[in-house]
Structures are given as structure tokens and as C-alpha cells.
N, C-alpha and C positions, 0 to 999 in steps of 0.2 A: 504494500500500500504506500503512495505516494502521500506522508503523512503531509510534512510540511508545504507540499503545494499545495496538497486538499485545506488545509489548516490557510493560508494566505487567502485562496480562493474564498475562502468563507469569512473571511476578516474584510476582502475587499467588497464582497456583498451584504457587509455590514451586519452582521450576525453579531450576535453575541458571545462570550466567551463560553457560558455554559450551555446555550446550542453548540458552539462549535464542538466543545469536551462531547455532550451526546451523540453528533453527529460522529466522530471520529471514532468512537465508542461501539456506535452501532454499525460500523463498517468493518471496522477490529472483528466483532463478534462473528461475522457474517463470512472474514476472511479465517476467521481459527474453523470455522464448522467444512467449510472449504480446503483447509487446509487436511482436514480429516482424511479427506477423500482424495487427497493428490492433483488436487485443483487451486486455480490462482483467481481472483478477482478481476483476472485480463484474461480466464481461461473460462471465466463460470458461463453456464447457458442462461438463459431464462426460467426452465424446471425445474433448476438448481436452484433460484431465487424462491419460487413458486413453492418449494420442499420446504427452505428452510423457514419460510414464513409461516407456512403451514402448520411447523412443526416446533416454532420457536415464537416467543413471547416479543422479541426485541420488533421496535418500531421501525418498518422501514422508511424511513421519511430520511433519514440520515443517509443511507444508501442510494437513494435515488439521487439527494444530492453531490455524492461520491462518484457517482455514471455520470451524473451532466458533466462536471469540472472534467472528469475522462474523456469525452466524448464517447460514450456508449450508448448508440439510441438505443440497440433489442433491449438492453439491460436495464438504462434510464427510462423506455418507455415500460417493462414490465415492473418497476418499483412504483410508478405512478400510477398504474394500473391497482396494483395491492394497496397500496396508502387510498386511494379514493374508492376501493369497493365496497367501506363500510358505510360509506353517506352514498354509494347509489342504490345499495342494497337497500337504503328507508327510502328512494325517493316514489312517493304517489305519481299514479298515471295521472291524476284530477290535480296536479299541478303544470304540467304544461301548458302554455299558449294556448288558447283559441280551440282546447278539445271538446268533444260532445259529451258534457256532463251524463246526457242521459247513458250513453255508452257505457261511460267508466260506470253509473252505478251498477246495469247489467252485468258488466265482468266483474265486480265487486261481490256480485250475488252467486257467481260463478267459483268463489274465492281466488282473483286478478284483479289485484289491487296496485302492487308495486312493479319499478320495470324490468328487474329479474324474472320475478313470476310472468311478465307479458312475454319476455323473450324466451323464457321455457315452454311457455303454451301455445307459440307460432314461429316456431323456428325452423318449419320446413312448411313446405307450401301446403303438404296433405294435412298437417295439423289445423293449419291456420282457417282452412276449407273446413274440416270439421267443429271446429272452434265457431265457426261462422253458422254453419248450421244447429249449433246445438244451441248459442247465443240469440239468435237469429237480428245476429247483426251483420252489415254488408264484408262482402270479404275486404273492399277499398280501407272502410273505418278498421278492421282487426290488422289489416297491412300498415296502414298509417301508425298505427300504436303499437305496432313493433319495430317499425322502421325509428320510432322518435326514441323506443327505451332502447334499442340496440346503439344509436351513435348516443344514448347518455353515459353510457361508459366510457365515455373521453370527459376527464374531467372538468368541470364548465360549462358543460354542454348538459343544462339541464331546462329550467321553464322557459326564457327567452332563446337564447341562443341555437339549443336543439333548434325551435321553429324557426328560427331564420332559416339555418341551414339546410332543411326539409324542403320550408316553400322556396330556398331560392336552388331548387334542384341537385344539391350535395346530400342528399337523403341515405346515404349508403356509408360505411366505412371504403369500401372501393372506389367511390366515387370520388370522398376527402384523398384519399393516398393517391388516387390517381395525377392529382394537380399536385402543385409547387403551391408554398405559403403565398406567394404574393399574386397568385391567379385566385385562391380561395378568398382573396383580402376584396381583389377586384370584380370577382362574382357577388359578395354579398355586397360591398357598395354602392355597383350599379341595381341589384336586387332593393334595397331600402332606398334610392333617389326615384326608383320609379314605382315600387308602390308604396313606396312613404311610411314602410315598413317602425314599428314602435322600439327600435332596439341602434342600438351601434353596431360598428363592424369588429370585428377584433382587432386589437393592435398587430404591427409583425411579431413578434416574440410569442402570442398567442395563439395565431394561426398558423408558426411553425410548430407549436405543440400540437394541436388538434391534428397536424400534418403525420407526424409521427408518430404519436399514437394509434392514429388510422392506419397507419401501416405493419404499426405492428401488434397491433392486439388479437387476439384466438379469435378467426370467426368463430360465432357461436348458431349463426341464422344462415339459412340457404333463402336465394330471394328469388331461382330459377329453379 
């Protein structure tokens, strides 16, 4: 572990000294459990990250910032994945943008209430088709509410933001990974100047997170 660059890096982003000590702390941890296994912090995979979260108490918030200052997006983007799955795992469908409440209470009645549970419940097209007839809601509204809880797993991207990116046609994780941050910047731009959309665009430093995370996080949903 690169202490003292990670340690500067964290001073010039103005942290504090007892974040810093955590951070560096919970990097340490992550590199002894690593180290177990004949693995480096420059060797580790993702399911290696995945394991040891799983399987360990230590906060990865530290680690994630240990991959950025690295430049390790798989690794940066899967700490930010586990550091935000505990506030998407709460988040309500019936907090999104502009949804049809009556929907959400239907799948409510269904027990699909949160956006894990939506993307567990239409994650493949034959689900979502039966989920449509059992709800006897259209398959477009159960498409829609998996497409918003599927890109809420990019951190940020929850009651505004998701819907920008939905209605200005980036409705997909492949669709985000597909463009460069500064094409995603100028798709929702021009998206909120002409329909005067209620939200902002994201800064760049923003929209190159949502960039990388879209590329690297587990599909979880088949959209074909």
C-alpha cells in the first residue's frame, strides 16, 4: 500500500486526520485479508472486494477512496457500489419523479415496495410479462420501474436524477457506459433546455462517476 501518497492525497482533499487514520486503517485491513491469500491491492479483483465485505465488518468507504487516489475504476467502482447498497437497499419506488402512485401502491400490495425488490421481480422480460399480468399493470409502467430502480444503483441517481436520465433517453446502464462523461453532460443539458426539465445536469466529476459505475457494475436485469 502506497501509505504516504494515499495519506497526502487525503490531506490535499482536505480530510481530516482521523478520517485519514480510518481510511488508511480500512485499507490496511483489506490488504492483511488479501494478503492471506497471496494477493496484492494492485492484484485484488472485485469478488475479492465483494468477499471480504461480505465477510468482514470494516467500512468500505476508506477503500474506495484508496482505488480512486490508485486509479482503479473495477475496484473504485465496486467499493462505491458496497458503500451505497445500504441507502439503495431503503430506497421507495413512491419516491421517484413523476411515478404513478396508483402503480406503486398495486406493487406495494404485491409486497414491491423498494428498488431491489423491483429489480428482483423484473429482471428478465418473462418475469416482468408475468408480473404484468398478475398486477394487471401495463408491461411499459413495470418496464419503467425497473429501468429507474436498476440505474438507482449508481449512487445519486435516485428521485431526480434517475428521471432525468430515463426521460432524456440514458434509461439503461449500457446506455450510460456506452457515452463518455461529457456526451452524458450534453445529452441531459440539451434534455432540461428543451423540456425545461425540474432538475440540473450533473457537474463533470459526476457524470464521470455515473460513467463508471455504469460500466462496471453486475448486470442484474436482461432488457432483451
Amino acid at each position: 500500500m502506497d501509505e504516504l501518497g494515499f495519506h497526502e492525497a487525503m490531506r490535499k482533499a482536505k480530510k481530516s486526520d482521523r478520517a485519514i487514520q480510518a481510511h488508511i486503517e480500512g485499507t490496511q485491513t483489506f490488504e492483511a485479508y488479501l494478503a492471506a491469500q497471496g494477493k496484492t491491492l494492485e492484484s485484488a479483483t472485485p469478488e475479492d472486494l465483494r468477499t471480504f465485505a461480505r465477510d468482514s465488518k470494516t467500512d468500505v468507504f476508506g477503500i474506495w477512496c484508496y482505488y480512486e487516489y490508485a486509479g482503479n475504476e473495477a475496484m473504485w467502482a465496486t467499493a462505491s457500489d458496497l458503500w451505497s447498497a445500504p441507502n439503495y437497499a431503503k430506497f421507495k419506488l413512491k419516491e421517484f419523479l413523476d411515478v404513478d402512485q396508483e402503480a406503486i401502491e398495486v406493487l406495494k400490495r404485491h409486497g414491491i415496495v423498494t428498488c431491489p425488490q423491483m429489480v428482483a421481480a423484473g429482471r428478465t422480460p418473462q418475469m416482468r410479462n408475468e408480473l404484468a399480468e398478475k398486477t394487471g399493470l401495463s408491461k411499459e409502467t413495470i418496464l419503467e420501474l425497473v429501468k429507474l430502480s436498476d440505474q438507482a444503483r449508481i449512487g445519486g441517481h435516485k428521485r431526480i436524477r434517475a428521471r432525468l436520465f430515463h426521460n432524456a433517453g440514458l434509461d439503461t446502464l449500457d446506455k450510460i457506459a456506452a457515452k463518455e462523461p461529457e456526451q452524458v453532460r450534453q445529452v441531459l443539458i440539451e434534455y432540461i433546455e428543451r423540456i425545461g426539465f425540474p432538475g440540473i445536469p450533473p457537474t463533470p466529476k459526476e457524470a464521470a462517476h455515473s460513467v463508471t459505475l455504469a460500466r462496471y457494475l453486475p448486470r442484474l436485469v436482461e432488457y432483451n
